[in-house]
N, C-alpha and C positions, 0 to 999 in steps of 0.2 A: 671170645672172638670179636663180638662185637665193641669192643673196648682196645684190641687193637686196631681195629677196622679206622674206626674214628682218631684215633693217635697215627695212623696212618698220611689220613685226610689230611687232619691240623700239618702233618710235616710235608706233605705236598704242598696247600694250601701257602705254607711258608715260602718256599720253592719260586711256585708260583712266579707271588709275589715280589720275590728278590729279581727274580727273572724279569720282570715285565718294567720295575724299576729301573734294571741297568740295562734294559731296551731302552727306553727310555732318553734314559743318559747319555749313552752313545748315540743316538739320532741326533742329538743336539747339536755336533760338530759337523756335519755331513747338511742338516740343514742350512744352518748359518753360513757354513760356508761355500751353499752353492746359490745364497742369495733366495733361499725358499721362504720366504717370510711366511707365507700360509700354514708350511709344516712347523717351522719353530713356534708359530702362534699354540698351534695345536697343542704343542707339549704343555702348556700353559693350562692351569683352570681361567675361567672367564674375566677372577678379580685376584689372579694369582701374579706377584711384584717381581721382579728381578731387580737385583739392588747390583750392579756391577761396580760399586764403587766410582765409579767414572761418571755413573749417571741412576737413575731410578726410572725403571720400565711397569708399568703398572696395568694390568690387565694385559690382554692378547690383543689388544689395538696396541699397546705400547710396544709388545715384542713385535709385530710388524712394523713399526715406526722405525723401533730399533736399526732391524734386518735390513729396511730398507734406507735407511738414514742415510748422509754423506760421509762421517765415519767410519760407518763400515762398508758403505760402498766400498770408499778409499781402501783401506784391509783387503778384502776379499778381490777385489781389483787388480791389487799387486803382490796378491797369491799368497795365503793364507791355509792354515791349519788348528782349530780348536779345536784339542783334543781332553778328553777329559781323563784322569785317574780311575783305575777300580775303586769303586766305591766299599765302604764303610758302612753297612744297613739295617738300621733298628727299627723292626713293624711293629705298630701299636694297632691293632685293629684295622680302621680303615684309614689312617694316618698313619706314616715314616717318616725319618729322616734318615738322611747320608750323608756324608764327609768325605770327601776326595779335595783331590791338587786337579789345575787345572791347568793347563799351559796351552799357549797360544803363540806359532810360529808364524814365522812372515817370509818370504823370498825377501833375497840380499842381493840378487842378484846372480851369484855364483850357487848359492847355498840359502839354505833353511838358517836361519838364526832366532832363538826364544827369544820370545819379543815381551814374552808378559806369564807369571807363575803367580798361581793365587793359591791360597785355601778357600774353599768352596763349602758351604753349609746348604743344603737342597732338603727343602720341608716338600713331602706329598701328601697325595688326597688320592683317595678312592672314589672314585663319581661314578654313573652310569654306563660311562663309555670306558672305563677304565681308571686308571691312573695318571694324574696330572700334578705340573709342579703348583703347588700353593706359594713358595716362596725360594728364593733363591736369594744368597748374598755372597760373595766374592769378597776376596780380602788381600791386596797383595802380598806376598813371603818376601818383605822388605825388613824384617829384621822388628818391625814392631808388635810389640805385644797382643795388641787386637787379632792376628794372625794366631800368634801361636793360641790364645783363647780359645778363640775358633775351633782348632782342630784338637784342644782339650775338651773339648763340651762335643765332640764328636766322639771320646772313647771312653767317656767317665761312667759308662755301664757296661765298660769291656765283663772287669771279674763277676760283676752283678750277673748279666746275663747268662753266664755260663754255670753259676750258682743254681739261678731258676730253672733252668735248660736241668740240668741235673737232678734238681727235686723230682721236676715232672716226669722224666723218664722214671725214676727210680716206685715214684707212686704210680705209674702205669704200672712197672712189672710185679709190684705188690700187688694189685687188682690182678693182674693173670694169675700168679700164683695162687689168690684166693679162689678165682674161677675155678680152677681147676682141681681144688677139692671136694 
């Protein structure tokens, strides 16, 4: 009992975790684009970078800088939408990464037109108050290889994980069966 109590835990625990990450995530669009520069700093750990290709934001002074720049004043000005992909989520203890597409609309006037589509590589941390991005890099889905990289090095433990995923289960239910004689 106590043996699945604890395998219980760990798969909460996992949960959790995926959960609070693609909270996360999706704050991120909703910040940015209401000009909250305090909440998008938030997401951030304290010496955690955003590399948006465009530019390199480094710490949560930088994603304020960012937020509040003239560039994306300009964006968000003339209505805007960052929205991010379901993400992609491998926990390593108190560190993750995810992989998602990231696209970014603009008003045209009449209409929404994509303005901008990247691959997204997003490193976390685990800290005291929670979960924070350590590192962010963006890549645009313009056809070059760095891009597609990117979102190779996000799935290169697809079969793996599900490998290990399957040992452990199976060596749980060995340990029941044994309890139970």
């Amino acid at each position: 009992m106590a043996t699945t109590l604890k395998a219980l835990e760990a798969r909460l625990r996992v949960l959790e975790d995926e959960r609070a990450i693609m909270q996360l995530m999706a704050a991120y669009g909703p910040a940015v684009d209401s000009g909250s520069a305090d909440a998008a700093a938030w997401l951030w750990s304290e010496d955690g970078v955003y590399d948006a290709q465009v530019d390199l934001f480094e710490g949560r002074k930088g994603i304020r800088r960012m937020v509040t720049g003239p560039m994306h004043q300009e964006i968000i000005q003339g209505g805007s939408a960052h929205v991010i992909g379901m993400p992609y989520i491998e926990l390593n203890g108190d560190k993750a990464e995810a992989t998602c597409y990231a696209r970014l609309y603009r008003w045209a006037g009449d209409s929404f037109k994509v303005w901008r589509i990247t691959a997204n590589r997003w490193q976390f941390v685990r800290e005291n108050d929670g979960w924070h991005v350590k590192h962010r890099l963006n890549i645009q889905l313009n056809g070059t290889p760095e891009a597609r990289a990117l979102l190779a090095q996000g799935v290169r433990n697809i079969g793996v994980q599900k490998k290990t995923a399957a040992k452990k289960k199976a060596a749980v239910k060995k340990k029941m069966v044994r309890g139970r004689r």
